[in-house]
C-alpha positions in Angstrom: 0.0 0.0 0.0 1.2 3.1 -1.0 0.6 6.4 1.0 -1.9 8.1 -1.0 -4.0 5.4 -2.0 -4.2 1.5 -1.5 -4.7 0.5 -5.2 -1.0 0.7 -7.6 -1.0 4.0 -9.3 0.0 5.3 -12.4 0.3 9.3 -12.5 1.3 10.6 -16.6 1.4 13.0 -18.8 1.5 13.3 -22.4 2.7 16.2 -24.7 1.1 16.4 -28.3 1.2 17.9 -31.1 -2.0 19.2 -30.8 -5.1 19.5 -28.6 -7.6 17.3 -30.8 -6.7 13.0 -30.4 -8.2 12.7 -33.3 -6.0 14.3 -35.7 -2.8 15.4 -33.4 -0.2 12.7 -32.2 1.8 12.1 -29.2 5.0 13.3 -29.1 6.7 12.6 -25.3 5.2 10.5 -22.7 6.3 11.0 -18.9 4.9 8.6 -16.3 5.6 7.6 -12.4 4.3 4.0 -11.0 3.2 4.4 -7.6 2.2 1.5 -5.4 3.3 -0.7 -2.3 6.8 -1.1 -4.1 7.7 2.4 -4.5 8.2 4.7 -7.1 9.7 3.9 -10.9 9.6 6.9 -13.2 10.2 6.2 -17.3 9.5 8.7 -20.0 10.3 8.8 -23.6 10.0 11.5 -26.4 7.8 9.7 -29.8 8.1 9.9 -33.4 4.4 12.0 -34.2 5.4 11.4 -37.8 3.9 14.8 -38.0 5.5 18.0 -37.7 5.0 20.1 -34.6 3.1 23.2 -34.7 5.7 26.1 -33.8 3.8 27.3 -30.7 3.5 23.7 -29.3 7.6 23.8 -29.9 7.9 27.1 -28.0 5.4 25.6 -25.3 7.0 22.4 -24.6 10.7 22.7 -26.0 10.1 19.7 -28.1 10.7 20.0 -32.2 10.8 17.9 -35.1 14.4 17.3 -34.7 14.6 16.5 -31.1 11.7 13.3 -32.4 13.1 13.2 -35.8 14.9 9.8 -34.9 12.4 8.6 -31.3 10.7 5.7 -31.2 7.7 5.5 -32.9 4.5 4.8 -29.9 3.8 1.3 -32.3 7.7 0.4 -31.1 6.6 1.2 -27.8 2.9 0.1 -27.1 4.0 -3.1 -25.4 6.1 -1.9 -23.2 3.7 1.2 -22.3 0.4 -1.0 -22.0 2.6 -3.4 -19.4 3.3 -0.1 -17.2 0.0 1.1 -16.6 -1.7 -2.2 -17.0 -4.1 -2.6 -13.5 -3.7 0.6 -12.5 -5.5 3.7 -11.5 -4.6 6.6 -14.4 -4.1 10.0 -13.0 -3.1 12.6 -14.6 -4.2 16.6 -14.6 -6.7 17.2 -17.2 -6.9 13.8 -17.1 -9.2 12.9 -19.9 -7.0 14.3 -22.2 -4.5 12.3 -21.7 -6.8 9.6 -21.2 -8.4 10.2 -24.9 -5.0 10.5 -26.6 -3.8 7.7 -25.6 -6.8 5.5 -26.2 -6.8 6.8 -29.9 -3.1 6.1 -29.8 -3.7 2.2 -29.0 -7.3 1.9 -31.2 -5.0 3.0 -34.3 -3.1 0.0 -33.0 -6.0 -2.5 -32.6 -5.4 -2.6 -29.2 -7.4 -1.9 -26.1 -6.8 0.3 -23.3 -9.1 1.1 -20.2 -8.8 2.1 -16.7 -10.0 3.8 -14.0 -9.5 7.7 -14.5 -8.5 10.2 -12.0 -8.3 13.5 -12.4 -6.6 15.7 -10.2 -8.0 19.4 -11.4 -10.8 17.7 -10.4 -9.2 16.3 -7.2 -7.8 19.8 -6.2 -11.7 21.2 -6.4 -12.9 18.6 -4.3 -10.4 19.0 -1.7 -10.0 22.9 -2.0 -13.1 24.3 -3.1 -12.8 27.7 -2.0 -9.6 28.1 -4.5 -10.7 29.8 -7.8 -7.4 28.4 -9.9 -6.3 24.7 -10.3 -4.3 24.2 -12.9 -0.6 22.7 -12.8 0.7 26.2 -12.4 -1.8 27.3 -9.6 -1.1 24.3 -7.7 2.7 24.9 -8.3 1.9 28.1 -6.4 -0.5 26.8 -4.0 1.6 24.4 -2.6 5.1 25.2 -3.4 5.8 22.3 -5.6 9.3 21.8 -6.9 10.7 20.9 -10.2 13.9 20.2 -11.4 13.5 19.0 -14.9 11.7 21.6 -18.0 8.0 22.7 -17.4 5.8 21.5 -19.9 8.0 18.5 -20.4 6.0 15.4 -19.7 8.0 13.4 -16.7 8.2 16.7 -15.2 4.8 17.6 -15.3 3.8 13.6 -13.5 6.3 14.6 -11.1 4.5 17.7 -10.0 1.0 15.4 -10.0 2.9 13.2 -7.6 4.2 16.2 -5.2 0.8 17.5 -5.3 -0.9 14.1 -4.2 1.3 14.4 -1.5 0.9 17.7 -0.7 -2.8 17.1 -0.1 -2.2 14.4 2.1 0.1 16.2 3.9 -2.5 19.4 4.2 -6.0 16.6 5.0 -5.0 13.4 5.9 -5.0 10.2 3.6 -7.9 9.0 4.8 -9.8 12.5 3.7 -7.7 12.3 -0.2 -8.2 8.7 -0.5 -12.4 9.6 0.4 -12.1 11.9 -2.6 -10.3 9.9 -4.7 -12.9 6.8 -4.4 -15.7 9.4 -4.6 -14.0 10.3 -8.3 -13.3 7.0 -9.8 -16.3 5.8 -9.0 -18.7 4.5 -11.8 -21.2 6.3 -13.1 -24.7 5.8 -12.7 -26.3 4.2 -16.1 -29.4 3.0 -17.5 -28.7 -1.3 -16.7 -28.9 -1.6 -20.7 -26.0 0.4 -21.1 -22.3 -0.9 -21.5 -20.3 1.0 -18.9 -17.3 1.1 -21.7 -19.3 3.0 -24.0 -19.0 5.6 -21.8 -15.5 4.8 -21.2 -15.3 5.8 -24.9 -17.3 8.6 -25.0 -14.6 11.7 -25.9 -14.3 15.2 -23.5 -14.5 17.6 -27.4 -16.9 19.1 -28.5 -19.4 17.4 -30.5 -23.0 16.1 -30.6 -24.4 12.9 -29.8 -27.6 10.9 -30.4 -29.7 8.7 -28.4 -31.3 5.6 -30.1 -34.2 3.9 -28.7 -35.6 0.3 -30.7 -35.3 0.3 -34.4 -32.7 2.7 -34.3 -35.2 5.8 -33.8 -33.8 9.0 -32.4 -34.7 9.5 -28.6 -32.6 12.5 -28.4 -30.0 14.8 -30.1 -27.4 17.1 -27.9 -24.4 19.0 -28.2 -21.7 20.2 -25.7 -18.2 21.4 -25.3 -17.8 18.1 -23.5 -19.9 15.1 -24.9 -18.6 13.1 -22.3 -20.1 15.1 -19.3 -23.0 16.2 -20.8 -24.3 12.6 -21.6 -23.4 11.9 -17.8 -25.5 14.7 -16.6 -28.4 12.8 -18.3 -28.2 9.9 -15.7 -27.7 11.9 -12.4 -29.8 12.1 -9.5 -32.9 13.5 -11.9 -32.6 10.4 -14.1 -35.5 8.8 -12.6 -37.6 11.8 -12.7 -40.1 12.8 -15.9 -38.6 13.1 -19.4 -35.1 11.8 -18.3 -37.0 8.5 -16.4 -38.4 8.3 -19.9 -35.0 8.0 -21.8 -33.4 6.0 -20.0 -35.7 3.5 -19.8 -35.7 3.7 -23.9 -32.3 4.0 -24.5 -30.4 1.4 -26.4 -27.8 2.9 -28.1 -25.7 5.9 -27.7 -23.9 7.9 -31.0 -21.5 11.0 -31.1 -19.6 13.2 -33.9 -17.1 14.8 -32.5 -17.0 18.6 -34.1 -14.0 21.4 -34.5 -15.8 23.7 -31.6 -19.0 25.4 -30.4 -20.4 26.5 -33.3 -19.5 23.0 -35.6 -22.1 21.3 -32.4 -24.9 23.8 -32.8 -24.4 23.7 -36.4 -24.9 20.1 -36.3 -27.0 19.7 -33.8 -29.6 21.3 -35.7 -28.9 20.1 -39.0 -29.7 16.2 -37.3 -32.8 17.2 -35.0 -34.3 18.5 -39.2 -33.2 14.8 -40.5 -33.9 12.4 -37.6 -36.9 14.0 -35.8 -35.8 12.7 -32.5 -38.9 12.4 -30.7 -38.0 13.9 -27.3 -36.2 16.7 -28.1 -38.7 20.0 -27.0 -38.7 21.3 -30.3 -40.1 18.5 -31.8 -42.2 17.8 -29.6 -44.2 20.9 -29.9 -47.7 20.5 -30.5 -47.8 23.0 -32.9 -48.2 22.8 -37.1 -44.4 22.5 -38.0 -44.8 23.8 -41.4 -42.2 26.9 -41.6 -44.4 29.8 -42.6 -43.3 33.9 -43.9 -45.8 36.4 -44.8 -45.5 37.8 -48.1 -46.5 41.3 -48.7 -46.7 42.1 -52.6 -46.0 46.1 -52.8 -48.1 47.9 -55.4 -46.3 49.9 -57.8 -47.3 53.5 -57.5 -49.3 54.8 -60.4 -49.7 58.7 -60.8 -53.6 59.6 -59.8 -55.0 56.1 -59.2 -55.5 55.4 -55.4 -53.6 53.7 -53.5 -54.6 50.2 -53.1 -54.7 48.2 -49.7 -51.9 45.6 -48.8 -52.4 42.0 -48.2 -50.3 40.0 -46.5 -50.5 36.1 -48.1 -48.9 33.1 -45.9 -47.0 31.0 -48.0 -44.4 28.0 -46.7 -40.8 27.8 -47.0 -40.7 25.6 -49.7 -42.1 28.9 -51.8 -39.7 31.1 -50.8 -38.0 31.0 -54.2 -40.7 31.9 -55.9 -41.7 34.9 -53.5 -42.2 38.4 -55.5 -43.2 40.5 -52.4 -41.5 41.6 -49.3 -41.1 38.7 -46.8 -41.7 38.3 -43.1 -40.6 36.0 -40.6 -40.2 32.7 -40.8 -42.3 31.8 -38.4 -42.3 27.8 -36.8 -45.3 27.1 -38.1 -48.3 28.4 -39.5 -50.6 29.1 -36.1 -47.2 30.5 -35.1 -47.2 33.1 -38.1 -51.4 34.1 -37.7 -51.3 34.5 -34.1 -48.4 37.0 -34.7 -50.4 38.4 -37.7 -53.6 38.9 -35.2 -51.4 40.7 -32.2 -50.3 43.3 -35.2 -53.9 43.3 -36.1 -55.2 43.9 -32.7 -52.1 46.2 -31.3 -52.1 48.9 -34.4 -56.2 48.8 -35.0 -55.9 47.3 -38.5 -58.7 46.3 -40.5 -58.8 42.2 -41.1 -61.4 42.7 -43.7 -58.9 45.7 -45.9 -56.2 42.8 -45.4 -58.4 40.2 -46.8 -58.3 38.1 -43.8 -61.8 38.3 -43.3 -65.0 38.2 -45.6 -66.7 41.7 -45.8 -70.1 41.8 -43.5 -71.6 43.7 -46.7 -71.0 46.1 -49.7 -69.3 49.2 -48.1 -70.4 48.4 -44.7 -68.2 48.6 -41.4 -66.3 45.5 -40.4 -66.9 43.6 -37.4 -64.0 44.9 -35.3 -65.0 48.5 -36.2 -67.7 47.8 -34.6 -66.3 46.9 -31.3 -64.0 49.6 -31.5 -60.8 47.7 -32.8 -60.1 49.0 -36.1 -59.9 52.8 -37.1 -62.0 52.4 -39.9 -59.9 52.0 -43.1 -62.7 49.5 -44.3 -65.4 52.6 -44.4 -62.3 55.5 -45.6 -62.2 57.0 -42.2 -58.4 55.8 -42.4 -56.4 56.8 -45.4 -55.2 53.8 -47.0 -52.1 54.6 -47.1 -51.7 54.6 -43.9 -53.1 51.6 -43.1 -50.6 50.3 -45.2 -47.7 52.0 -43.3 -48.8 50.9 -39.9 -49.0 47.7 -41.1 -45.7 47.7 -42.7 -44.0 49.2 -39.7 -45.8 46.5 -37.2 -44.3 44.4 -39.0 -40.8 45.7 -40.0 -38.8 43.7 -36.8 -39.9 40.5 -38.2 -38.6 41.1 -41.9 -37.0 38.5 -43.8 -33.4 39.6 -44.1 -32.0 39.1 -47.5 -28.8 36.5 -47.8 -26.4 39.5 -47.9 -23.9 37.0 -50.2 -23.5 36.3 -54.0 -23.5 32.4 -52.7 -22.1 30.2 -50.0 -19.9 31.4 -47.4 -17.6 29.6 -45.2 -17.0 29.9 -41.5 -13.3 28.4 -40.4 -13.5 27.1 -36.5 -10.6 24.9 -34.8 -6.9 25.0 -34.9 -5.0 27.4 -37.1 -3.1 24.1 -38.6 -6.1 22.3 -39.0 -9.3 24.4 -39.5 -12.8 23.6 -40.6 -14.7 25.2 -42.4 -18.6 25.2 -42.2 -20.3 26.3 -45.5 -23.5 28.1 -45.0 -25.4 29.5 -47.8 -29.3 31.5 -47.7 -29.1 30.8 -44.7 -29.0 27.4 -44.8 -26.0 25.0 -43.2 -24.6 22.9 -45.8 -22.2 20.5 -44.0 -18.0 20.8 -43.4 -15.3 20.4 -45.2 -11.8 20.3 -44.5 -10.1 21.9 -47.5 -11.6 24.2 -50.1 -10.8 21.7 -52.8 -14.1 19.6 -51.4 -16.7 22.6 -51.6 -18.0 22.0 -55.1 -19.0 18.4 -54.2 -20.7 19.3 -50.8 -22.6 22.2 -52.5 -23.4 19.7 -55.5 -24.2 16.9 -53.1 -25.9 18.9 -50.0 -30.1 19.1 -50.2 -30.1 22.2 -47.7 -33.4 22.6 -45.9 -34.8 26.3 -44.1 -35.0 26.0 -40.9 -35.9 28.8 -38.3 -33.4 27.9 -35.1 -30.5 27.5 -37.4 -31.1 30.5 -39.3 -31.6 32.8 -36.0 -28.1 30.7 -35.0 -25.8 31.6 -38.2 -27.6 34.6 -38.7 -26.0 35.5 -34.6 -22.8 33.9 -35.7 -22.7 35.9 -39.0 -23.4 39.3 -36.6 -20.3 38.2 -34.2 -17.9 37.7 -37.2 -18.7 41.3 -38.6 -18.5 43.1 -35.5 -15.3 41.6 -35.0 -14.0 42.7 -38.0 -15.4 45.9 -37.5 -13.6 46.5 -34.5 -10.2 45.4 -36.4 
């Protein structure tokens, strides 16, 4: 038994060429074994067959000819699986290191899982009243010692190894080893679920799908973290309403890891539009889901012949190319677009029968909401026509259709400066990703965009954010 914990340890840390396991390779691993033996430290730098980025070579001293001739982690794997074989993996951000080297060994056809601590998350638990707990702050904190380059990976799991004891020192073993059981502990999970497809589940950014029987969508997410955020579904409230609901459903769990924040919405979206998944809130709504505008067909003025009365006509999205007048909205759904039509109605005194929205009562005679007082009169000329018109117009004017400002698709780049993606959007409409410019004329060829009203508010926001950036360049 070791001091800190009963169970063999194995504190490491990797540096990479990158932040994303997917596409960025290892490039130094750094590792202490601690358990009823003692302490044995190895480390070794790895071939990424990639070159390094030149701020990750200013951040962790390592370039491509310092790895130029290292081992590449295939001539290594063996060796490495041995030393952390039955052991508890800690390391600071711990996930990260966790994914990389998971991806490392899949490439590999091998296997790798273990129980997962994290000590940011350790140093929170035990010192919640701090605000900072990275490897620096704790380097402060504590007064932690190194010897060896910071940012180089055995001296980084040396640090994790002074702050375990550290903490011990400060509360007692029996209060760190508490925490630490309290943190490696499974989560809770619907019985039906496979507690290593959680294991695999990645801490990016992404979006991920619930499947129910057959293969139908339950649910569709996003987050920063997919990990955590399918956790939070099966916490304490998992047995409570909609959530009792999916997990008692659930039979499958998907995910597509994305570049960022905006590559999840983005895709989020695009998904809840093709699979429908039938819990989500917005498909759920029991509400006429057929995207609606208003179109408003402007008469031309024509010198001494009066001025005739605007109609506004409700036409779907699928019309919108075909649209001659101004356009307002879209609008979720049709009962959506009328009850907004009625509160302008209502709020500026308008006449439904002028607007043709109601049948006339008789030839030349007052409308019903004249009548009662709610409409100024345009239907028997005691309201100029032309104003009506404006009123209306104005009402209206917040909820106008706002032109695609572009001669065609646009295309958003989100993720690494060495590896960006790019996110074509075009009328509004999200066409998919691409990696390199080269691909655009198949995804535009190959895409079958549909209008939809939450992704248009989103990239129309994201389109705003980019511009007043620029502006203030």
């Amino acid at each position: 038994m070791n001091a800190i914990y009963p169970a063999p340890l194995v504190l490491l840390d990797l540096e990479t060429t990158g932040a994303n396991p997917t596409t960025d390779r290892i490039t130094e691993v750094g590792l202490l074994q601690v358990d009823a033996e003692g302490i044995a430290s190895w480390s070794s730098l790895v071939n990424p067959c990639q070159s390094i980025p030149p701020f990750i070579q200013r951040l962790t001293g390592i370039d491509d000819a310092m790895v130029a001739d290292a081992p590449l982690l295939a001539d290594l794997a063996a060796q490495l699986q041995e030393k952390l074989r039955n052991r508890i993996f800690v390391a600071h951000n711990a996930r990260f290191d966790y994914t990389f080297l998971r991806n490392e060994f899949k490439r590999l056809g091998l296997t790798f899982r273990a129980k997962v601590l994290c000590t940011v998350q350790l140093s929170r638990k035990l010192y919640p009243d701090e605000f900072k707990h990275s490897l620096d702050a704790l380097i402060a904190r504590h007064g932690l010692k190194y010897h060896g380059e910071r940012h180089r990976a055995l001296t980084d799991a040396e640090l994790i190894y002074q702050f375990l004891q550290a903490a011990v020192k400060d509360l007692g073993a029996e209060r760190v080893q508490q925490a630490i059981d309290e943190l490696i502990r499974p989560p809770a999970l619907p019985a039906q679920i496979d507690e290593s497809v959680i294991d695999d589940l990645p801490d990016t950014a992404g979006v991920y799908v619930f499947y129910g029987e057959n293969d139908e969508a339950l649910w569709i997410g996003s987050s920063s973290n997919i990990r955590r955020r399918v956790l939070q579904h099966f916490g304490k409230k998992a047995n409570e309403g909609p959530a009792a609901y999916l997990a008692r459903d659930l039979r499958r769990i998907d995910w597509i890891e994305t570049s960022g924040d905006l590559g999840s919405a983005l895709l989020e979206r695009k998904l809840i539009q093709e699979l429908r998944p039938r819990m989500n809130p917005v498909v759920r709504q029991k509400v006429d889901q057929t995207q609606s505008v208003w179109e408003i067909a402007l008469p031309k003025a024509v010198r001494g012949e009066e001025i005739t009365a605007l109609q506004p006509k409700l036409l779907p999205l699928s019309q919108l190319a075909t649209a001659r007048g101004e356009l307002f909205g879209p609008f979720r759904g049709a009962r959506e677009a009328q009850n907004i039509m009625n509160r302008v109605i209502k709020g500026q005194g308008l006449c439904r029968q002028v607007l043709g929205l109601e049948a006339p009562r008789k030839e030349g005679g007052p409308c019903t909401a004249h009548l009662q007082g709610d409409c100024r009169g345009a239907c028997i000329g005691r309201e100029a026509m032309g104003l009506h018109n404006g009123r209306l117009l104005a009402a209206l004017a917040k909820h106008k259709l706002a032109p695609w400002p572009y001669a065609g698709a646009i295309a958003i780049a989100e993720g690494p400066e060495w590896a960006p993606v790019l996110h074509v959007i075009d009328n509004w409409c999200y066409l998919g990703q691409i990696g390199d410019v080269n691909e655009l004329a198949e995804l535009i060829a190959t895409s079958k965009p549909a209008y939809d009203v939450d992704m248009a508010k989103l990239i129309r926001s994201e389109i705003k954010k980019l511009v007043d950036k620029i502006q203030q360049i």
